[in-house]
N, C-alpha and C positions, 0 to 999 in steps of 0.2 A: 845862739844868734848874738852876733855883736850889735849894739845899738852904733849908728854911727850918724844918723841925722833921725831928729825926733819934732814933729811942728806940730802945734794947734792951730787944725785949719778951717773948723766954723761950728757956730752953736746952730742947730737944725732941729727944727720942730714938728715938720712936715717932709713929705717926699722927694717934694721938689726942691728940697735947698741940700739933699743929700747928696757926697759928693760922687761925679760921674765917672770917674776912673775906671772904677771896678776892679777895686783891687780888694784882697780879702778881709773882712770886717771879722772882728773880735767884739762882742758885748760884755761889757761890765755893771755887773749889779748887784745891788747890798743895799744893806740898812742904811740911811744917814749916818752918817760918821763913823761909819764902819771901817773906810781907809782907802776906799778907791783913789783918792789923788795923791795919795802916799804911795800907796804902790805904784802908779803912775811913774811918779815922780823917780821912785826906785828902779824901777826895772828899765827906763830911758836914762838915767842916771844924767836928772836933769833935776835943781832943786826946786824952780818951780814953773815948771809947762804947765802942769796941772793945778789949780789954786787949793790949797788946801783951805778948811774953814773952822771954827771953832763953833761955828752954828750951822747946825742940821740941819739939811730941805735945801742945800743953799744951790746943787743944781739942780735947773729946773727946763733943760732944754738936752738933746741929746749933741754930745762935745766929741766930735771927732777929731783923733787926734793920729799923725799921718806920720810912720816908723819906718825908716831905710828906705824911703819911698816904693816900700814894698805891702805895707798892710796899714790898719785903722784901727786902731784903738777905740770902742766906742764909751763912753761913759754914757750910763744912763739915769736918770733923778733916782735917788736914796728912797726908798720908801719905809714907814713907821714913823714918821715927824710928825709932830702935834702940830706945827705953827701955820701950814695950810688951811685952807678951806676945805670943805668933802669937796665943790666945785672944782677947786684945783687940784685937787689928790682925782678926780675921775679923768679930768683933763690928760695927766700925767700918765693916769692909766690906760689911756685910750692912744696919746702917743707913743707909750712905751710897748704896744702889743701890738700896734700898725707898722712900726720898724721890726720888730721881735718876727711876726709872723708875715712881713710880704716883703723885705729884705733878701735878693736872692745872693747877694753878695756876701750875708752872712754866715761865716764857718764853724763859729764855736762860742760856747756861753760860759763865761767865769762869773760864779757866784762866790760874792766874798760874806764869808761870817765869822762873828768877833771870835773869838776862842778862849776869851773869857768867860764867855755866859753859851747859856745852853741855845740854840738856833731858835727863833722867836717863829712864833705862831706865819708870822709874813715871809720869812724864812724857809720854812716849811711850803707854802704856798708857791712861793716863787721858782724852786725847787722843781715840786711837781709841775708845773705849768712848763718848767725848760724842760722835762723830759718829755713832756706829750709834744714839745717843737720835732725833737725828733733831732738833736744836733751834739754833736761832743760837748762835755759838761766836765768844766774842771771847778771844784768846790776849793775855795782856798780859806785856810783862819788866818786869820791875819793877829796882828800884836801878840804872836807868838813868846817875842821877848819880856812878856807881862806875865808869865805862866811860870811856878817854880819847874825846876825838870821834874821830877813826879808826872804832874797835871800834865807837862807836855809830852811826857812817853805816853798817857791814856786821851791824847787829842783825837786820835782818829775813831777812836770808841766811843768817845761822849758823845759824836756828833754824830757818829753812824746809829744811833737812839734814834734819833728826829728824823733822820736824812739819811735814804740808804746809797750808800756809797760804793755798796757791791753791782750796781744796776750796769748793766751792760758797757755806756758809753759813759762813765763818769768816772774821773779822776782827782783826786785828794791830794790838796798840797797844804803841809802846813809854812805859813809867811812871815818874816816881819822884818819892814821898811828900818828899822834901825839896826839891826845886824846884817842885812840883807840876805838872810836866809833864806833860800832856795827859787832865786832871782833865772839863775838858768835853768833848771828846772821847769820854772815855768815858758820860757822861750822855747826852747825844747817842745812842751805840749803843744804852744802856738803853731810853731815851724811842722809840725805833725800835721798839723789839722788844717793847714793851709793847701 
């Protein structure tokens, strides 16, 4: 898929500020600082639609973001950050599973994890929890370019440890926003699952 018009078109926290199009929704989710508006940024090959942060937790609302006026990007709050509250990290967790699970609009679920380090216990969770949604699950490592080649030919094995990646609807991309390493690749899955 060619990106050809890419817009951020509202931060939504609830139902009713989700937008009414109905056009097909993509969710994105990961660790803080794991790289979702990197990749954002890359794969609309836009430098900055998506705000990148050097502090973790930093969104904290779900960020639609509207692709060939044909699909939605969804970002959703980073989880494992210390600098919340339990209040707002339950808060976070309550609108991120009220979109996740009564969203009819939504097609498919990208989980990003670092591919530096081994998939973190939330990782793990999060994981499991998109496959009981019951929806295409594309698992992406991201800062792939931070790996010698060694580490990067055994990426999909380290991570298949924690996370099985042979499960029926789930697909394995390894990423990164500074080479743009397998940027259609992941279009391609999207344009699938649409």
């Amino acid at each position: 898929m060619k990106v050809n018009s890419s817009e951020f078109v509202i931060s939504a926290v609830s139902n009713k500020q989700y937008p009414k199009d109905d056009l097909p929704e993509f969710a994105l989710a990961g660790r803080s600082n794991v790289g979702k508006s990197s990749l954002i940024n890359t794969i609309t090959n836009r430098r900055k639609l998506a705000r990148t942060s050097q502090q973790p937790g930093k969104t904290q609302t779900l960020n639609f973001y509207k692709i060939n006026d044909a699909l939605y990007l969804v970002d959703v709050p980073g989880y494992g950050y210390a600098k919340v509250s339990k209040k707002q990290r339950e808060q976070f967790g309550e609108m991120i599973q009220d979109y996740l699970e009564t969203r009819a609009d939504l097609k498919g679920l990208i989980l990003l994890v670092d591919a530096r380090h081994d998939p973190t216990k939330d990782d793990i969770n999060m994981f499991n929890y998109m496959t009981y949604l019951d929806l295409p699950i594309l698992v992406v490592a991201t800062k792939m370019d931070k790996l010698k080649k060694m580490q990067a030919s055994q990426i999909k094995q380290k991570i298949s440890k924690n996370i099985d990646l042979n499960k029926e609807n789930v697909t394995f991309l390894p990423f990164s926003s500074v080479t743009k390493l397998n940027v259609d690749e992941l279009w391609n899955w999207v344009e699938k699952n649409m």
